[in-house]
C-alpha positions in Angstrom: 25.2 6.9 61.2 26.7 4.1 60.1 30.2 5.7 59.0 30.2 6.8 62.5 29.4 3.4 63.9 32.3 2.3 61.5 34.9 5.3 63.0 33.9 4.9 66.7 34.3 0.4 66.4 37.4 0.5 63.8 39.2 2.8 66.7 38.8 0.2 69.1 39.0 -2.8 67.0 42.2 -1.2 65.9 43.4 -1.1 69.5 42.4 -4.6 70.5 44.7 -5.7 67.3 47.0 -3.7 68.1 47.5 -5.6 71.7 47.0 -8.8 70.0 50.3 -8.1 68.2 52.1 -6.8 70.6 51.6 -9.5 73.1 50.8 -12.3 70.8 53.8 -11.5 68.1 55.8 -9.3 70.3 56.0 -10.2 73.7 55.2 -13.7 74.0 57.1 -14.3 70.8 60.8 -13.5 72.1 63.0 -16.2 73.0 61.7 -15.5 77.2 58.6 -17.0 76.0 59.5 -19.7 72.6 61.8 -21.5 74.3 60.0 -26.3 74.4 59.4 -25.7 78.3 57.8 -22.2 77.5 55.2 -22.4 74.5 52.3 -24.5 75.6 50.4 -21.3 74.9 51.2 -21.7 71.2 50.1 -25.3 70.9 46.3 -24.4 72.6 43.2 -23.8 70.5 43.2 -21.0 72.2 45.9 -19.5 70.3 44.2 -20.2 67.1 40.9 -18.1 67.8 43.3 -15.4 69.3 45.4 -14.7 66.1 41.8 -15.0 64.3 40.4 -12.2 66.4 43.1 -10.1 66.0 43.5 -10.0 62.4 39.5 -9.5 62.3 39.5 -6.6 64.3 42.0 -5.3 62.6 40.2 -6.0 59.3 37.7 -3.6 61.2 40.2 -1.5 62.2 41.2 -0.6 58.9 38.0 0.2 57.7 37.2 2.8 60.3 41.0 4.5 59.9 40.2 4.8 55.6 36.6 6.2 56.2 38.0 8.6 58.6 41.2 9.3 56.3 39.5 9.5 52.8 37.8 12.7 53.8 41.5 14.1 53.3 42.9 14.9 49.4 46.4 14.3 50.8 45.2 10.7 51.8 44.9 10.5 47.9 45.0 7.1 46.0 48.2 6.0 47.9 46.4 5.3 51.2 43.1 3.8 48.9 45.4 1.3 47.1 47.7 0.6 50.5 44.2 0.1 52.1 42.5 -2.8 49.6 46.0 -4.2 49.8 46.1 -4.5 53.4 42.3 -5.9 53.7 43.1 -8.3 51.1 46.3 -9.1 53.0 45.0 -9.6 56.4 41.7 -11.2 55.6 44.7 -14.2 54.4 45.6 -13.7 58.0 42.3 -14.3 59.5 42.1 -17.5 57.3 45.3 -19.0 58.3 44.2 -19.7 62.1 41.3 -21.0 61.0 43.1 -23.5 58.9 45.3 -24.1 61.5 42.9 -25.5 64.1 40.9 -27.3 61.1 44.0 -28.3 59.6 47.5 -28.4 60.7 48.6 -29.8 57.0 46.6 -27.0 55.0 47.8 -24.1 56.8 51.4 -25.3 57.0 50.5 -26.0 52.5 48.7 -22.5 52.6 51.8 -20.4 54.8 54.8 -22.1 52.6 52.4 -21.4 48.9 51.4 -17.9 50.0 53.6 -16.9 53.4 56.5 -15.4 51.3 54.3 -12.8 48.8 52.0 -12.6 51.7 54.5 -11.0 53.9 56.5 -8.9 51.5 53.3 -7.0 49.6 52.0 -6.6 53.3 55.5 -4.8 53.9 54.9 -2.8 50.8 51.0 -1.9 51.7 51.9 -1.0 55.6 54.9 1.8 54.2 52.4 3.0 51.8 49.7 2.9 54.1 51.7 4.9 56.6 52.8 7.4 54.2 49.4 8.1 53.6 48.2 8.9 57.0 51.5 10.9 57.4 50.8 13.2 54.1 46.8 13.3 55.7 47.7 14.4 59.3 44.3 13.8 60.4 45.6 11.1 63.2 48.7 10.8 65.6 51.7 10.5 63.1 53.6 8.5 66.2 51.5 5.8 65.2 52.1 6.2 61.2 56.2 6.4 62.3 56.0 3.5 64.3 54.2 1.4 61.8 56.9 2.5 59.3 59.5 1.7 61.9 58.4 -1.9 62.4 58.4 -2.5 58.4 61.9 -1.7 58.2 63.1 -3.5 61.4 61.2 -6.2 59.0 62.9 -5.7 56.1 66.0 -5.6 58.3 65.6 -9.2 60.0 64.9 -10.5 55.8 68.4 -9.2 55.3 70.1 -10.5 58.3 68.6 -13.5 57.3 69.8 -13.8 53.9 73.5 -12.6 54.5 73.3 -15.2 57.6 73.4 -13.7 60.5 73.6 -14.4 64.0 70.2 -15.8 64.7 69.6 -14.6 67.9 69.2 -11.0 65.8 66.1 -12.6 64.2 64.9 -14.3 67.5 64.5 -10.6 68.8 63.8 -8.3 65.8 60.8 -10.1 64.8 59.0 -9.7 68.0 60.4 -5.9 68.4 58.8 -5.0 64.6 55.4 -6.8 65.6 55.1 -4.9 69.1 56.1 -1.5 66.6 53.6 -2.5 64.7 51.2 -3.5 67.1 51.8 0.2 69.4 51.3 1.7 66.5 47.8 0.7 65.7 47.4 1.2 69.5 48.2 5.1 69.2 46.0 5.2 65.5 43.2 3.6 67.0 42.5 5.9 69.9 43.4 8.8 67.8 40.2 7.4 65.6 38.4 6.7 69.0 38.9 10.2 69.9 37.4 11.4 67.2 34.1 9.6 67.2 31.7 12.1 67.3 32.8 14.7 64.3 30.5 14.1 61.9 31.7 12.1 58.8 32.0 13.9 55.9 31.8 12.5 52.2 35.5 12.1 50.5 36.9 15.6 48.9 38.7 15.7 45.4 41.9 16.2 45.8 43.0 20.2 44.5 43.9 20.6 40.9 47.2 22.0 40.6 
């Protein structure tokens, strides 16, 4: 029972995150929206507890997509270490918020110590994570492509950044690869929702071969 609790709230904490990023790193994050006269939404509390929430529910999130996945040999040890990466990753999300409406110093100390590996091993966790729930095809591989997708546009913007280029590239690609990202979790998450009610199953070995 409480697997399936864990399925049936993970799909839609996974789909509440995944709007989280799509409006809160995608859409409100492109120059329409960044611009002095246009980001009084950034500098509310509000904003603080939203980007907390999100990265919480998708903690959640994830936990429902790996107890549904695991049940499959071809989500193998790939998806398990992509999975303790990403939890270990985001819960340094969910804390950064919270430092941020504590303390404006500690989270800018905590984002310039940790920001850099932060970003870069959740890059690495999110391919391999999405690799694994391609190789499992247990849930809507749209959402797997499009979480791939987004990591590369990512890795993309790093390079553009690093050769210097034309920053209005970087203005937009970062808020395209979080609303990727985010749809994508949209699309996982209901594919999880929709199957709630199978009954969850204990982890198989994968075949020896």
């Amino acid at each position: 029972m409480l697997m399936s609790n864990l399925i049936r709230w993970g799909g839609l904490a996974a789909i509440f995150a995944g709007v989280v990023y799509i409006l809160g790193g995608g859409i409100l994050s492109t120059p329409l929206f960044t611009a002095e006269d246009h980001s009084w939404f950034q500098q509310n509390p509000l904003w603080y507890w939203a980007e907390f929430a999100g990265a919480v529910a998708l903690l959640v999130g994830l936990v429902g997509l790996y107890i549904y996945l695991r049940r499959s040999p071809r989500f193998g040890w790939l998806g398990t270490v992509a999975f303790y990466l990403l939890i270990v990753l985001v819960a340094y999300e969910a804390i950064l918020p919270l430092m941020g409406f504590a303390s404006g110093s500690g989270a800018k100390w905590l984002d310039s110590t940790f920001g850099a590996p932060q970003a870069l091993g959740k890059i690495l966790a999110t391919l391999l994570f999405g690799i694994a729930i391609l190789r499992a095809g247990t849930l809507p591989r749209a959402g797997a492509w499009l979480m791939i997708i987004a990591v590369l546009v990512f890795l993309g913007t790093i390079v553009s950044f690093i050769v210097g280029a034309n920053e209005s590239i970087t203005d937009w690609s970062l808020p395209v690869a979080s609303m990727l990202y985010g749809l994508g979790f949209v699309i996982l998450g209901y594919g999880l929702w929709s199957h709630r009610s199978e009954p969850v199953q204990p982890a198989r070995p994968a075949p020896i071969t």
